[in-house]
KEDRENLUM-812610 format. One line per 4 residues: number of its first residue (from 0); for each residue x, y negated, z negated of C-alpha. Coordinates in steps of 0.001 Angstrom, whole numbers, plus 500000, padded with zeros to 6 digits. Layout:
BEGIN
NUM	X Y Z; ...
This chain:
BEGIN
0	770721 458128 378241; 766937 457831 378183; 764935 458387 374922; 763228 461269 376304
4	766032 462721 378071; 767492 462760 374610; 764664 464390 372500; 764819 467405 374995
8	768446 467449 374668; 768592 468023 371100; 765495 470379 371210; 767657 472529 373590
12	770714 472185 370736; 767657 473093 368085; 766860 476123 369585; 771033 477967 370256
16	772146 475725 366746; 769538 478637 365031; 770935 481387 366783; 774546 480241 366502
20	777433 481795 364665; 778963 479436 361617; 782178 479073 363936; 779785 478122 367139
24	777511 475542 364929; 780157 473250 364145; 781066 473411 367751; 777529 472613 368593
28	777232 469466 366405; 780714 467847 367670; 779148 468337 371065; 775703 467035 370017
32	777551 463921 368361; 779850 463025 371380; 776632 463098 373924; 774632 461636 371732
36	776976 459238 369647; 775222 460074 366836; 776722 460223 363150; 777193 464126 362206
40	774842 463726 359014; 771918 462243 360977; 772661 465075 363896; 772341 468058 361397
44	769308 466289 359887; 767968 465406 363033; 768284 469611 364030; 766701 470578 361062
48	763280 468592 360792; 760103 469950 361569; 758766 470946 364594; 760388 474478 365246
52	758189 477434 366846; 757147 480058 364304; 759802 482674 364077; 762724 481085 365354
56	764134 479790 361619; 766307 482183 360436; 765349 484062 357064; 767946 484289 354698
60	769491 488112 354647; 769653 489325 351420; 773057 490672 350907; 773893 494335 348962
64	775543 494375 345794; 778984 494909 346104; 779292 495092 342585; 777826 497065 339413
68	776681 495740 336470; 779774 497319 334367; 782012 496054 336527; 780537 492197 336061
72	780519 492994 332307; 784539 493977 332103; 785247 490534 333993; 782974 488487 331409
76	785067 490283 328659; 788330 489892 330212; 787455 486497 330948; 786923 485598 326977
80	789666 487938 325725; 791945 485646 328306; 790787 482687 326850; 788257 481446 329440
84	790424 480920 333092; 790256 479762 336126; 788829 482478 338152; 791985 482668 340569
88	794021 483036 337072; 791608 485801 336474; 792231 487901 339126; 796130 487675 338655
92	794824 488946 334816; 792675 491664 336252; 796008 493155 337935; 798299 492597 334903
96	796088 493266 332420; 794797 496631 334221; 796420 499228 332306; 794880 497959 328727
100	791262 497486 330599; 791870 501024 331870; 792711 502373 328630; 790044 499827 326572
104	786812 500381 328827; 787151 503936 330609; 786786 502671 333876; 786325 505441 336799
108	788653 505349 339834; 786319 503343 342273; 785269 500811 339640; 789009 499731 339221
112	789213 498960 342537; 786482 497055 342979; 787524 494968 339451; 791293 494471 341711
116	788958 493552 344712; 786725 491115 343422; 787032 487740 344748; 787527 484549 343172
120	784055 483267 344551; 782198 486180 343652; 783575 485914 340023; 782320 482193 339683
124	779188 483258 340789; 779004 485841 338169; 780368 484075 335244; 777930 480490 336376
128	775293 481557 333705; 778387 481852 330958; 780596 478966 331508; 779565 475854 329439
132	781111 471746 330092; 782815 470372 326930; 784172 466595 327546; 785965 465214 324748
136	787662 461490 325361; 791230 461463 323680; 792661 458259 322462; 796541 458724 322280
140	798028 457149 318963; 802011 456848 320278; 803442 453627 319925; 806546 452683 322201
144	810061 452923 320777; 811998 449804 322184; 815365 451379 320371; 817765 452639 322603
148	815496 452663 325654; 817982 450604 328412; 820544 453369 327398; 818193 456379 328528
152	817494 456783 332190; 813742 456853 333486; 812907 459866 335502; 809531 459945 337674
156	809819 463223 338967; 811480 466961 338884; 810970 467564 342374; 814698 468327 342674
160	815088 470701 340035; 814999 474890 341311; 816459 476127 337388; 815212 477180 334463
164	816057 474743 331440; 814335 471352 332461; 811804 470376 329636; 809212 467896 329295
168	808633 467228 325347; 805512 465362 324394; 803480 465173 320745; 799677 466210 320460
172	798164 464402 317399; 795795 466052 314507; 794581 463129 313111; 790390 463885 313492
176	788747 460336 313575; 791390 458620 311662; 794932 457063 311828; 795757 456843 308130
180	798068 458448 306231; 799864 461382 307483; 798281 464385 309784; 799535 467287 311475
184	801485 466685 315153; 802173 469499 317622; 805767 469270 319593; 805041 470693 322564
188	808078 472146 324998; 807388 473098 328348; 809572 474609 331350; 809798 472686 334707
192	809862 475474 336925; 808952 478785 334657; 806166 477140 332877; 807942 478861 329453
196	805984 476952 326534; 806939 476558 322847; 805244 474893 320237; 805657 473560 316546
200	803782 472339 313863; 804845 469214 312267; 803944 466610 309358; 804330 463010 310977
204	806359 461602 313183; 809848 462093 310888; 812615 461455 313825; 814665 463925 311542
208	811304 466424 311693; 810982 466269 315474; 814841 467281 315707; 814383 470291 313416
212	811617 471389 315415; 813116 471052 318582; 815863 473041 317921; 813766 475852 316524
216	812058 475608 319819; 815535 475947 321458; 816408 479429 320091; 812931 480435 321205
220	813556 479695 324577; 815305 482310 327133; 817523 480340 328555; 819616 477065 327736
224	818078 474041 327844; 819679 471694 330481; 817544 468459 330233; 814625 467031 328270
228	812242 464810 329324; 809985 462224 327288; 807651 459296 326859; 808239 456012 325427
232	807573 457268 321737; 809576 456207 318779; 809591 459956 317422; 811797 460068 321041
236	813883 457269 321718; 816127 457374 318703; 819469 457865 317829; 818242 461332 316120
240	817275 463008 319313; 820071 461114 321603; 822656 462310 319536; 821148 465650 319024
244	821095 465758 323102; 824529 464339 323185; 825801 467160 321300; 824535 469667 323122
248	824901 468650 326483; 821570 468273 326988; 820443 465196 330076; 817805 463065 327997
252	815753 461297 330389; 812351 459400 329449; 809064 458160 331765; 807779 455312 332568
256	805824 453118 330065; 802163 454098 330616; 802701 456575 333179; 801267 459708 332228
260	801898 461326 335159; 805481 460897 335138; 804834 463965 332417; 802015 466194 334104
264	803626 469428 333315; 803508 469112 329050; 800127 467208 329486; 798463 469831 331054
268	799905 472109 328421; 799035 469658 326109; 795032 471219 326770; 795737 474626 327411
272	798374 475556 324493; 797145 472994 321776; 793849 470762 322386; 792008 473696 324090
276	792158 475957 321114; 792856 473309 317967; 790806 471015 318603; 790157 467240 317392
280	789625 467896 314403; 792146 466209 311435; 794750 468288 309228; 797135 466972 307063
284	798055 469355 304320; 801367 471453 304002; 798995 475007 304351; 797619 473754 307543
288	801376 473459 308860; 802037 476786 307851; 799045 478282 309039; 799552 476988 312625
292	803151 477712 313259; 802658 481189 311995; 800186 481282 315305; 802877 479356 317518
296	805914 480959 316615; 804504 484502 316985; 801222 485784 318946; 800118 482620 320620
300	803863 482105 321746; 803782 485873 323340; 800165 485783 324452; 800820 482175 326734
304	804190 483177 327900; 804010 487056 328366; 800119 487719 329647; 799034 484158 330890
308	799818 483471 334510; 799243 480184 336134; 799959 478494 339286; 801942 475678 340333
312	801594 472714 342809; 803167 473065 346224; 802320 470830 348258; 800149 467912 348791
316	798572 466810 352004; 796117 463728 353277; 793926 464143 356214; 791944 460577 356022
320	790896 459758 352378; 790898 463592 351118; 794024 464937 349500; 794720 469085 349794
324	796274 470160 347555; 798289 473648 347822; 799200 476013 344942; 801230 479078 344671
328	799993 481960 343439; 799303 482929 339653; 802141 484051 337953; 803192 484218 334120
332	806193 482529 332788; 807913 485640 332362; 806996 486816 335948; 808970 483688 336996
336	811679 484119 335451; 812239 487378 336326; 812261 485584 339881; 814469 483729 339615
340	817189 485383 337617; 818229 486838 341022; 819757 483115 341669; 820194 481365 338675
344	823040 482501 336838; 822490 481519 333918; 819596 483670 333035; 820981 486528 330982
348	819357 490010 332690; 819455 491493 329696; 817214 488796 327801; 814603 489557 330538
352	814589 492831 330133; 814042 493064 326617; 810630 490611 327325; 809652 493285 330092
356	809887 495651 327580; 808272 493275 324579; 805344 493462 327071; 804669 496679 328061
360	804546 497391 324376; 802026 494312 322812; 798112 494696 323886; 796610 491544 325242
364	793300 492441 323738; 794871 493197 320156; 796897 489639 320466; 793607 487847 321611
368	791912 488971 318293; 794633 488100 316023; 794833 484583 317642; 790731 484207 317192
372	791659 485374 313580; 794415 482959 312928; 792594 480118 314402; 788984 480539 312646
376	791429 480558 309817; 793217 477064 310379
C-alpha cells in the first residue's frame, strides 16, 4: 500500500468515522486497523488531527434534564442518611427505603418515579461534586498463634457452601498510633452467604473475652452457626475457642498464614461495619466499651442487617490481562435470607418473619441519626 494511497484512505474513514453511529465507529477502526495495520490508538489519533473541512466535526448536543433539582437533592440526602454507598447500593436503597422518603420529603407521584428510575451513572454524576477520597494505610497488630494450629484444618475458600451459618471471625484493633497497654478490639462475625453481620466490643485480646463475645454474637444471629472461619491469631487458635467449637458442633477452620484473602468476606466488613465509621483513632477505657456495644448490639446491628443491601461476587472472568468481574444484585441480609429459607431448612420462618415485621416498623432515617449520635459520642 502506497503512502498516498493510504492518506486518502483514511481521509475517506475521516469523513463516515464523523458521521458514524458509536456501534458503526468501532466497526470503522477494526477495519481501518486491519487495512492499514495500524495500532488502534494511533488510528483514532490519526482520525482525529487537524485538517477537517469546517462543519463536518460534530458539536456536542446538549442533552435535557431528565431530572429536577429536588429530585438530585433527595438522592444526596439519602445518600448520607445511608451512610455514603455505592451508587448501585443506592438505587436498591431508593426502592427499599421509598416509603420513609415518601413520607419524610412529600414527594409528588412523577418525582418518585423518576427517584426509582434514576440510573447508577446519572447518580455518580450528580453526587461527583460531594464525594471526597480518604486513604488511610492500616498496619495489622495480630501475631500468629502456633498452639494448636496442625490440629485445625486450613480452608481457602467457601465456594461450596449454599447455607446460612458459615462465619468468617476476624479482630479490628483500636489502638490509635500505639501498641501499648491495652485498647479496645472489635470481633467482627460475618455470614458467608447472607452477609448477616454482628459485632462486639472488647478489652484485649483475653482468649476467655473473645469466647464470651462470640457467643453473645451467636444468640444474635438468626440461624445456627455451622462453621467458623479464622486467621492465624492467638486470640483464635486456642484451646478456648476449639473447645468452645467442639461443644457446639461448630467446624473450626482457619486461613492461610498471610493470606488475607483467604478471609475477604469479614475484611471487607472489617471497613464498612467498624473502620468506616470508628475510625483509627485509640480507646482503651471500660466507658468506651460500653459506649460502642450499646451502638453494635442495637441500632447499628438493625441498620447494617435490616436496611443495608449489598452485592455479592459471582463470577470472575479474564479476557487477556483484564479480569470482569460479575456481581449479583443489591440485596440486604435479611432480603437473603428470606431467599433462601425456601431451601434451607434450618431457617426458622417464623424468626424471619418477626425481622420483616422489626422492619416495617424502625425508620432508617430515625436509626441513621441515633447512630451519628452514638458515634460523635464514642
Amino acid at each position: 500500500m502506497t503512502r498516498e494511497f493510504r492518506m486518502g484512505y483514511i481521509q475517506s474513514v475521516q469523513e463516515r468515522y464523523l458521521r458514524a453511529t458509536k456501534q458503526e465507529k468501532s466497526r470503522i477502526l477494526d477495519e481501518l486497523c486491519r487495512m492499514c495495520r495500524l495500532n488502534r490508538k494511533y488510528a483514532i489519533w490519526k482520525i482525529h488531527q487537524g485538517g477537517f473541512e469546517r462543519g463536518m466535526i460534530k458539536r456536542k448536543r446538549r442533552k435535557e434534564k431528565l431530572y429536577t433539582g429536588r429530585v438530585l437533592d433527595v438522592v444526596q440526602a439519602v445518600w448520607k442518611a445511608s451512610g455514603y454507598p455505592w451508587s448501585v447500593r443506592l438505587q436498591e436503597i431508593f426502592r427499599l427505603w421509598l416509603p420513609w422518603i415518601r413520607s419524610r420529603y412529600r414527594l409528588p407521584l412523577e418525582e418518585q418515579e423518576a427517584l426509582l428510575r434514576i440510573s447508577a451513572s446519572t447518580i455518580d454524576r450528580s453526587l461527583k461534586d460531594k464525594k471526597t477520597a480518604m486513604k488511610r494505610r492500616l498496619y495489622g497488630r495480630t501475631k500468629p498463634g502456633t498452639l494448636l494450629r496442625h490440629k485445625i484444618p486450613v480452608r481457602t475458600e467457601f465456594s461450596d457452601v449454599h447455607e446460612a451459618g458459615w462465619i468468617e471471625m476476624d479482630l479490628v484493633s483500636h489502638s490509635g498510633r500505639s501498641g501499648e497497654g491495652e485498647f479496645l478490639q472489635t470481633l467482627n462475625l460475618t455470614d458467608i452467604v447472607s452477609t448477616w453481620t454482628e459485632s462486639r466490643a472488647a478489652m484485649g485480646k483475653g482468649e476467655q473475652g473473645i469466647v464470651d463475645r462470640l457467643e453473645e454474637m451467636r444468640q444474635g444471629f438468626p440461624f445456627p452457626l455451622r462453621g467458623l472461619d479464622v486467621d492465624n491469631g492467638s486470640e483464635f487458635i486456642n484451646y478456648h475457642v476449639e473447645k468452645y467449637c467442639a461443644e457446639r458442633q461448630i467446624h473450626f477452620s482457619r486461613s492461610r498464614p498471610y493470606k488475607k484473602d483467604d478471609n475477604a468476606h469479614i475484611e471487607q466488613k472489617n471497613w464498612t461495619h467498624v473502620r468506616k465509621l470508628i475510625g483509627w483513632d485509640r480507646y482503651d477505657s471500660p466507658e468506651a466499651v460500653q459506649a460502642m456495644n450499646d451502638l453494635y448490639a442495637n441500632e447499628l446491628r438493625l441498620y447494617m442487617n435490616l436496611f443495608q443491601p449489598s452485592v455479592k461476587l459471582v463470577q470472575v472472568t479474564r479476557k487477556g490481562s483484564r479480569l470482569r468481574r460479575v456481581y449479583d444484585r443489591p440485596q440486604t441480609p435479611l432480603d437473603r435470607l428470606l431467599t433462601l429459607s425456601a431451601t434451607d431448612p434450618h431457617l426458622q420462618p417464623k424468626t424471619i418473619e418477626a425481622l420483616q415485621r422489626l422492619r416495617r416498623q424502625l425508620d432508617p432515617f430515625a436509626l441513621s441519626k441515633i447512630i451519628n449520635l452514638k458515634l460523635s459520642n464514642i
